[in-house]
N, C-alpha and C positions, 0 to 999 in steps of 0.2 A: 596620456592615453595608455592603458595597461598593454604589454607584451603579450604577444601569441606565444604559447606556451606548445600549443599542437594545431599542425594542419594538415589536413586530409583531404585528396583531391581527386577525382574521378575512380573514386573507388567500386567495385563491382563483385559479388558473391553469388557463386552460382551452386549448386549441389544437382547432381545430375543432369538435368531440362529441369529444373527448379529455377528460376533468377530469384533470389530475396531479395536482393535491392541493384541496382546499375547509375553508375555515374555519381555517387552521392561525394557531396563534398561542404565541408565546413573549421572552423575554426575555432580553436575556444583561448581564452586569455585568464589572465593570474583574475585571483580570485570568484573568476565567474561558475556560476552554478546552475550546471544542466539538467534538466531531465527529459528523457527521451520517451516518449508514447510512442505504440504501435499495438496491432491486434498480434494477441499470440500466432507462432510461428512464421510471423512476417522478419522475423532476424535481429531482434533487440539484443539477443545476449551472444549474440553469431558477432555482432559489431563489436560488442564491448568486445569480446575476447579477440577478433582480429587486431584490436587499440592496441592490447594488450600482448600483445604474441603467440598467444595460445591457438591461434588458428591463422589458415594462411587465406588470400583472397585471389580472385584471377588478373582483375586489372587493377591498375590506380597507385597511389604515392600518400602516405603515410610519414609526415617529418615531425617528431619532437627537437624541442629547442635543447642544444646540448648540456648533458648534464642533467636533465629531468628524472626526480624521481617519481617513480607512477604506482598506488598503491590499490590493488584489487582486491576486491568481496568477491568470488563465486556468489552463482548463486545457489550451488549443492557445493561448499568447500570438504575439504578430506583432509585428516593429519591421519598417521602411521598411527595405530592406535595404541601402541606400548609410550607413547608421550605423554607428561601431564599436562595440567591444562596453563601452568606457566611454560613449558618447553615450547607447550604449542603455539601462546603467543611468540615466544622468539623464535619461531618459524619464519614469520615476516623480516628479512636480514634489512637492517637498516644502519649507519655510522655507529648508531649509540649502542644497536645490540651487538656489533662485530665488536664495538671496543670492549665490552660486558665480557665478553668471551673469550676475547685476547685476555683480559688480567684475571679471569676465572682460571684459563690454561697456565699463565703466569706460575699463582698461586697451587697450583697441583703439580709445577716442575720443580726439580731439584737447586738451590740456590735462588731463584726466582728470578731470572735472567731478565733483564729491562723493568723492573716492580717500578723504579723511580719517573719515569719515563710515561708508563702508563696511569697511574697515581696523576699524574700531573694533568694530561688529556683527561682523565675521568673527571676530573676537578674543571676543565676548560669548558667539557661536554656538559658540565650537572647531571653526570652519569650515577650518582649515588642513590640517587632516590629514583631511579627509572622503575625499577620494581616494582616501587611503593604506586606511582603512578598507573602502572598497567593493573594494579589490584584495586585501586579505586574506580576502572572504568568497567574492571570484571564486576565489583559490586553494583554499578549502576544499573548492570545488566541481569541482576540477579543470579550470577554465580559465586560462590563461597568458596565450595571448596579447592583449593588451589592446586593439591595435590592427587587428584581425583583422575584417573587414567581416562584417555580420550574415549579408550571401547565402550566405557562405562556409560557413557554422555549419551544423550538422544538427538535428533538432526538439528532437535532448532537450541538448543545446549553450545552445541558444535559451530552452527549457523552466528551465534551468540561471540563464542571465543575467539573464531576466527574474524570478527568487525571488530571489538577492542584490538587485536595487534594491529588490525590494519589502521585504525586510530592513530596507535603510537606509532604509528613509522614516518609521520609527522610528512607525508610525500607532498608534492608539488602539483600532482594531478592527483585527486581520490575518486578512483573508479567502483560502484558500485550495483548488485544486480539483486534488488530486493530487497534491499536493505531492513523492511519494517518486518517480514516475514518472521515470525517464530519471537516477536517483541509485544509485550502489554503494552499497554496505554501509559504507565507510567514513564516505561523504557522508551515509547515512541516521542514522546515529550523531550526528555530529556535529550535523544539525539537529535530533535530538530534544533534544539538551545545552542544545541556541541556545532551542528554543524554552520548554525548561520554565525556564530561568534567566531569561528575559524579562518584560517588565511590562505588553505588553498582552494583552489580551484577543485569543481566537482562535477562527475557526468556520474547520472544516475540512472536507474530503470526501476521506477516504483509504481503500483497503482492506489498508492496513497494516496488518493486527491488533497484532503487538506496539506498532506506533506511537503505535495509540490506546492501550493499554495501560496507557503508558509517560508519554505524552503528557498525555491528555485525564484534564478531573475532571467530564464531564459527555457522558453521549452521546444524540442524539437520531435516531429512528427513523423514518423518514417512509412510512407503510405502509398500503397500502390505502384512498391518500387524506387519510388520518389520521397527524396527529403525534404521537409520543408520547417522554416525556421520563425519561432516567433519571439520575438525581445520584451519579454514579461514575464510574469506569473500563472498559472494555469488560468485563474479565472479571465489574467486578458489572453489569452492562448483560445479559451473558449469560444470568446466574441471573435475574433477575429477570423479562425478557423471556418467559422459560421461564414462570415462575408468571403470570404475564398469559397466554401461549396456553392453559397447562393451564386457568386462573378460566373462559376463554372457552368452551374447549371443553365443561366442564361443565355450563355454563349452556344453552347450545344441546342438550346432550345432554338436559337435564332439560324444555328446551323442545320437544324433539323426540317425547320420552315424551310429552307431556302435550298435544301435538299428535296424534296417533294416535289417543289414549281421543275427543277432542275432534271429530274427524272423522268416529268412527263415529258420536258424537250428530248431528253435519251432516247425513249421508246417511239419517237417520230421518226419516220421513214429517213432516210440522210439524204434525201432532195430537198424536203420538206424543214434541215434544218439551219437552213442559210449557208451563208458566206462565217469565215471563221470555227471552223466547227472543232478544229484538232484542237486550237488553243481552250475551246470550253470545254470538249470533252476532259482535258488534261484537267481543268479545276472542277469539272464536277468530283473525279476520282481524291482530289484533295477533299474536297469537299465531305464526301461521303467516307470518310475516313475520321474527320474531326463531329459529324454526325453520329454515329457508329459508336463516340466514346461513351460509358456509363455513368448515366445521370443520379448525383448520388442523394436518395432522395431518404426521410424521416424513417427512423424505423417504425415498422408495423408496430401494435403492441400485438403482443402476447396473450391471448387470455382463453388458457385449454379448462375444460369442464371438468370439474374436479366428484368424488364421489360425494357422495350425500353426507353430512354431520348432523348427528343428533343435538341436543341441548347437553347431554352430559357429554364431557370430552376428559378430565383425568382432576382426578382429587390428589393430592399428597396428604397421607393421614398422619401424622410426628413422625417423619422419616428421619432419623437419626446414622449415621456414617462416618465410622473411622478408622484412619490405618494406622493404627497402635497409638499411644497416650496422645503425641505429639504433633497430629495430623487429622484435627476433624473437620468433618467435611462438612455436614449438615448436623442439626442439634433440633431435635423436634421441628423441625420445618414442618408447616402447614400450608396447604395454598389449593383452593380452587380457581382450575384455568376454564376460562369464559369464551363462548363461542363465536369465531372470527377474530379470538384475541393474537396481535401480533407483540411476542416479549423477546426482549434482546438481553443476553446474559454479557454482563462486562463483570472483570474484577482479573485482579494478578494473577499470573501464571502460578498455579500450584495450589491457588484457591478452592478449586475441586468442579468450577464448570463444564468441565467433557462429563465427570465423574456423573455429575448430579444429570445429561444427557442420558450416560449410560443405565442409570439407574430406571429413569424411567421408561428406557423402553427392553429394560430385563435382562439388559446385559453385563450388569452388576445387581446384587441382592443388597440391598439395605440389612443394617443391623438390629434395627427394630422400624415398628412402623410399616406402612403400604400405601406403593401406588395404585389407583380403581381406576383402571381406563374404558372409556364411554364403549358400549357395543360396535358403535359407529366409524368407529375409528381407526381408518387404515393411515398410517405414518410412511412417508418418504424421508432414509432419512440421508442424509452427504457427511461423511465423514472425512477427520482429519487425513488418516489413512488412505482412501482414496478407495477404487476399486482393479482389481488386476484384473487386466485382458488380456487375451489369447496374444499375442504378438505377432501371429500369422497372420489375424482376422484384419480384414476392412471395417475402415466408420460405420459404411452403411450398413454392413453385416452385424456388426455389433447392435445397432439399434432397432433390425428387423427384428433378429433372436427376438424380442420383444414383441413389436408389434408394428405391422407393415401400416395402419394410420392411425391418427392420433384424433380424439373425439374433443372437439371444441366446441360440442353443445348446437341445439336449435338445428339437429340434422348436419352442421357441417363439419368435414373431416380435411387433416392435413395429412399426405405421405409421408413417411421419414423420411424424406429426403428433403420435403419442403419444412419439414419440423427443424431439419439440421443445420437448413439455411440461417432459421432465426436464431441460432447461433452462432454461426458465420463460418460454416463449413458449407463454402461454395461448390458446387456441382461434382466437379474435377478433382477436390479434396476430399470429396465423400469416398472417392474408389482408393485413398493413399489406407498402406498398411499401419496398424497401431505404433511398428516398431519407427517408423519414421517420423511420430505426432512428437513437437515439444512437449516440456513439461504441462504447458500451459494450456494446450489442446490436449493433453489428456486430462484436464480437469475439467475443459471444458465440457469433453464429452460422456464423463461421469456427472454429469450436472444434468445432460441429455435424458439420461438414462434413468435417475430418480425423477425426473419433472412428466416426463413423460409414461410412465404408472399411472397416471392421475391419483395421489394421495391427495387425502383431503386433511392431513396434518403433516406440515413439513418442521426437519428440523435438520439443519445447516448446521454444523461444526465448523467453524473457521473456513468458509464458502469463496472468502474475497480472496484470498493466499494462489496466486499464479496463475491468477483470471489479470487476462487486460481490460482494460476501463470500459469499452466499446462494452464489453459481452458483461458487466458491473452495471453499468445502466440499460441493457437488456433484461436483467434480471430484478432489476429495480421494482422498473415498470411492469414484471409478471409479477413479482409479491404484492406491490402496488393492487392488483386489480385480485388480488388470489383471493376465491371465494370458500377459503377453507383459517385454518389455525398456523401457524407461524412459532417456531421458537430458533431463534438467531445468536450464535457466540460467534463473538467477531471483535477485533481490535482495529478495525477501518470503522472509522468515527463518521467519514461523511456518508457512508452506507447503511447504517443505523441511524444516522437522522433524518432519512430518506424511507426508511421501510418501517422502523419499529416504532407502537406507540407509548409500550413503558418498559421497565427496565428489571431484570432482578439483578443488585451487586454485591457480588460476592466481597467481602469485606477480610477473610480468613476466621480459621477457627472457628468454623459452625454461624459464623451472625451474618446473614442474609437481608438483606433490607430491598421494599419494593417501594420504587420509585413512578409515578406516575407521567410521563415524557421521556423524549429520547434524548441522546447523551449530551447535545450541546445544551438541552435544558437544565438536563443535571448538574453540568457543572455551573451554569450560572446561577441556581438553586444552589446550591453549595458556598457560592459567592458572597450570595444575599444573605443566606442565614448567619455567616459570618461578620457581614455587617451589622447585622440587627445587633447581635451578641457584643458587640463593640462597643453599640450605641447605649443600649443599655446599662451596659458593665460599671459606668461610677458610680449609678443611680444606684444600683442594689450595692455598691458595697458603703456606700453613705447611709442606706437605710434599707440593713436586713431586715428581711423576713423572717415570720413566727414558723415554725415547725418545719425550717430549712436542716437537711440532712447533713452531718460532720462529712466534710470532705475529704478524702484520701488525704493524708503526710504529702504525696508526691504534686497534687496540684496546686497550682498555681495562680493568679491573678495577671494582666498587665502590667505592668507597671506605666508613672504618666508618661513618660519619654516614650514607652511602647505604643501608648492610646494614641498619643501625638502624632509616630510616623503611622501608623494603623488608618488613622483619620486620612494623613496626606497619601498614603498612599492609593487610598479608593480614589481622593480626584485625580489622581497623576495615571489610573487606570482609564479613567472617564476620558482624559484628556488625551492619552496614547491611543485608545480606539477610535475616538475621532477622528485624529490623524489619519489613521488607517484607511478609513473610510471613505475617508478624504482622496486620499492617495491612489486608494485602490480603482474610484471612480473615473478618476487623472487619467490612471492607464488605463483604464477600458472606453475611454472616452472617443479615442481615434484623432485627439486633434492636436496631439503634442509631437513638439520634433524629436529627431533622433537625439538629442542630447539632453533634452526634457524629459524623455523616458529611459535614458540611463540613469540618470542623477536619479531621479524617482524608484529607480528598479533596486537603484545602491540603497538609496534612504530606507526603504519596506524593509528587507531583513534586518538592521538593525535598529528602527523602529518595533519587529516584533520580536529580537532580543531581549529588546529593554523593558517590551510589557510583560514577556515570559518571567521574565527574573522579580520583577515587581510582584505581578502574581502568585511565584513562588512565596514570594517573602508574606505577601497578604495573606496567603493560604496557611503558611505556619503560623501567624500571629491571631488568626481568624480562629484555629484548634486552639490554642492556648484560652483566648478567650472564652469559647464556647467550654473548653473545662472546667476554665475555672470557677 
């Protein structure tokens, strides 16, 4: 049985007459891997940082096992900004970066006082190539330049630097608060690979669904004050979550009945209400207590009246865009967008996605070429950037400025304040000042503010970034239903195969390619065609074809050892997602023991280790093929 590495026990955080949470207590063990859901401002990143010491709590006992190293992501980190972007990994002080530093100081004093001594540890530690290490996880992450000053860098740059050190500090607990934020799809891949092949233990705060998914053998809920713990994966976190609302709501339901019959005995005269009365009246007042709790019932959807759209909505006529030789963005791009069309922009950071946003709605000029947008067409749009509030003002002041109700079509209207609900700004939180909202609640309520415009063309710039999952499938289900145009950038993969029906991806260097499906189709599309090309590959090179084009010097064929593993590896994929499937049903099944679904919970991450890395490898042999 693994060691508890940390435990936490009637813990409580209060901020004013606020309580974020009271009594919460849990435990976590070597190599287990947490992630924590809650709805913005309910205290997710209030807890990390209490774990962590950065903040203090009122009640409750807090024990790591001695000796623990514990390494934390912010989730807005800051370095000094005259540091480069190596200094700034070795911000994070760990054994190997103090020893690094002791024989750096070494080598800058006179004589080199202890050189044989330190020489030796650095040889013990494999402190030689640590460097080398922390530059291959800056490239993983798409940063290059090494010596590049912190001021220089943008949040999610800086967001970036600061999770490689905390990588290398190799700690015992890895605490992290967002970890996917300001990461492409390539970089989100890759650290889910890093983190399930790893050996410490992990609490996380992500609203990356697949990530938890993928990731986590353990998710904990922090809700309504109360913590609550489920021993799986999100998707069995789901089920289960589900059968605790329905257990509750029945109980209230039966307490509700039973409170009614109870009431009319109250209001009967007290001659009239027999022998015993102090003792029932004492359980009615329990009674109408557990009555009285809030029945937590299906969210409404969403579905506000948007303006009218014409049939023309915006042509791209060879919009062309580039920022000097070595940075184009677009290259005669052509495209008309189709009415009711929902498109989801994916492709790497720096591929020009915001740009080609901005472009179209005039906030960059293209270098040749034009956009022609429809008459009709009034655009909502949510930007990375966010919008800045008064910090004086209130929620509900903020959304009146706008407009005191919101038109939901067929005569009926909502208040702002019932509008605000549906995004989960309860009554009492409507009257809280901006300056007091998390990061997270002021995204929310900048999401408030463009939806409720009624545009009838929305366009989302990275929308899912510091939204919790509750208000993610609130928003789902209003795109879902949205009787307008859609253009979506986003690196939350299970949010795009929920809203979007095809894809533009930016590929770099001006080549755009449109894909018809959302993103888990794409890449199984990607998959296939890969196969084909495999399949095909001996045939055509046993018997070329007439008026086939000379091939670049640089490409290549298979080779048969290549075709060989190429072949095996597609079933050894076939046979790992089975598993999965297997497995995953295991745990959402409800009937396995506690030691059934740990073994099981251990198996899945490195079960989806070993198809990730298969995949990987199928994926390079798959391009080789298709080149050649």
């Amino acid at each position: 049985m693994a060691a508890t590495i940390l435990d936490v026990q009637g813990l409580t955080k209060a901020i004013g007459d606020l309580v974020l949470f009271s009594d919460v207590s849990f435990s976590m063990s070597e190599r287990q891997r947490t992630g924590l859901i809650a709805k913005n401002g309910a205290g997710k990143t209030t807890l990390l940082n209490i774990i962590c010491g950065d903040e203090d709590y009122n009640d409750g006992q807090i024990v790591f096992r001695r000796d623990l190293r514990v390494g934390y992501l912010p989730q807005y980190p800051a370095f000094p900004p005259e540091l480069t972007v190596m200094e700034a990994c070795f911000e994070h002080a760990n054994a190997t970066t103090e020893l690094i530093k002791a024989y750096e100081h070494c080598l800058a004093t006179p004589g080199n006082p202890g050189l044989e001594q330190l020489v030796e540890r650095m040889d013990q530690a494999q402190a030689w190539d640590y460097e080398a290490r922390v530059k291959q996880i800056l490239s993983k992450l798409k940063i290059d330049d090494f010596d590049a000053r912190v001021a220089t860098l943008s949040g999610g740059q800086v967001k970036r630097i600061a999770l490689a050190g905390v990588l290398m500090m190799e700690p015992d607990l890895l605490v992290l608060d967002e970890p996917t934020n300001h990461l492409d799809l390539d970089m989100i891949e890759w650290l889910e690979q890093f983190l399930q092949t790893s050996s410490f233990a992990l609490l996380m705060v992500t609203h990356d669904r697949y990530f938890l998914d993928r990731v986590c053998n353990q998710i904990m809920e922090l809700d309504a004050r109360q913590l609550y713990v489920y021993n799986g994966n999100y998707s069995y976190y789901l089920e289960k979550r589900q059968q605790r609302i329905d257990a509750r709501n029945s109980e209230i339901e039966r307490a509700n009945n039973l409170y009614r019959r109870e009431l009319e005995w109250m209001r009967r005269t007290p001659s009239a209400r027999g022998h015993k009365a102090r003792y029932r009246e004492e359980a009615f007042y329990e009674l109408e207590q557990r009555a009285h709790q809030r029945i937590e019932e299906k969210r409404t959807r969403l579905e506000l009246k948007s303006a009218y759209i014409g049939n023309k909505i915006f042509e791209a006529d060879y919009i062309s865009k580039a920022f000097g030789p070595d940075k184009i963005i677009l290259k005669d791009f052509f495209y008309t967008f189709s009415r009711y069309e929902k498109m989801g922009i994916v492709g790497n950071n720096g591929t020009g996605k915001t740009t080609f946003i901005k472009l179209l709605l005039g906030l960059e000029k293209p270098d040749s070429g034009r956009f022609t947008v429809g008459e009709t067409v009034r655009f909502g749009y949510y930007s990375q950037e966010g919008l800045q509030f008064r910090e004086d003002a209130k929620v509900i002041d903020i959304v009146r400025d706008i407009a005191e109700y919101v038109d939901l079509g067929g005569g009926r209207h909502l208040s702002a304040s019932q509008f605000l609900q549906h995004f989960l700004f309860a009554p009492d939180r409507q009257y809280t000042y901006v300056r007091k909202l998390s990061g997270g609640e002021r995204r929310r309520l900048y999401l408030c503010t463009v939806l409720m415009r009624n545009p009838n063309f929305l366009v989302l710039d990275e929308p899912t970034n510091d939204l919790d999952i509750i208000t993610l499938q609130v928003l789902e289900e209003y795109l879902q239903a949205f009787h307008g145009c859609v253009i979506i950038v986003s690196h939350d993969r299970y949010f795009m195969d929920k809203v979007v029906d095809h894809l533009l991806v930016f590929q770099g260097q001006g080549v755009v390619k449109d894909f018809p499906g959302n993103y888990t189709q794409f890449r199984e599309e990607m998959l296939k065609r890969g196969a084909v090309a495999a399949k095909d590959e001996p045939q055509e090179s046993a018997k070329p074809k007439a008026n086939v084009k000379t091939k670049s010097p640089q490409a290549r064929k298979l080779s048969y050892k290549e075709q060989r593993e190429f072949q095996q590896l597609g079933d050894d994929i076939d046979r790992l997602e089975q598993e999965k499937r297997e497995l995953e049903a295991a745990l959402c099944s409800g009937t396995l023991s506690v030691e059934e679904i740990t073994a099981k919970s251990r198996r899945l991450p490195q079960l989806e280790a070993e198809l990730d890395e298969k995949s990987m490898r199928w994926l390079e042999l798959s391009e080789i093929a298709e080149g050649g």
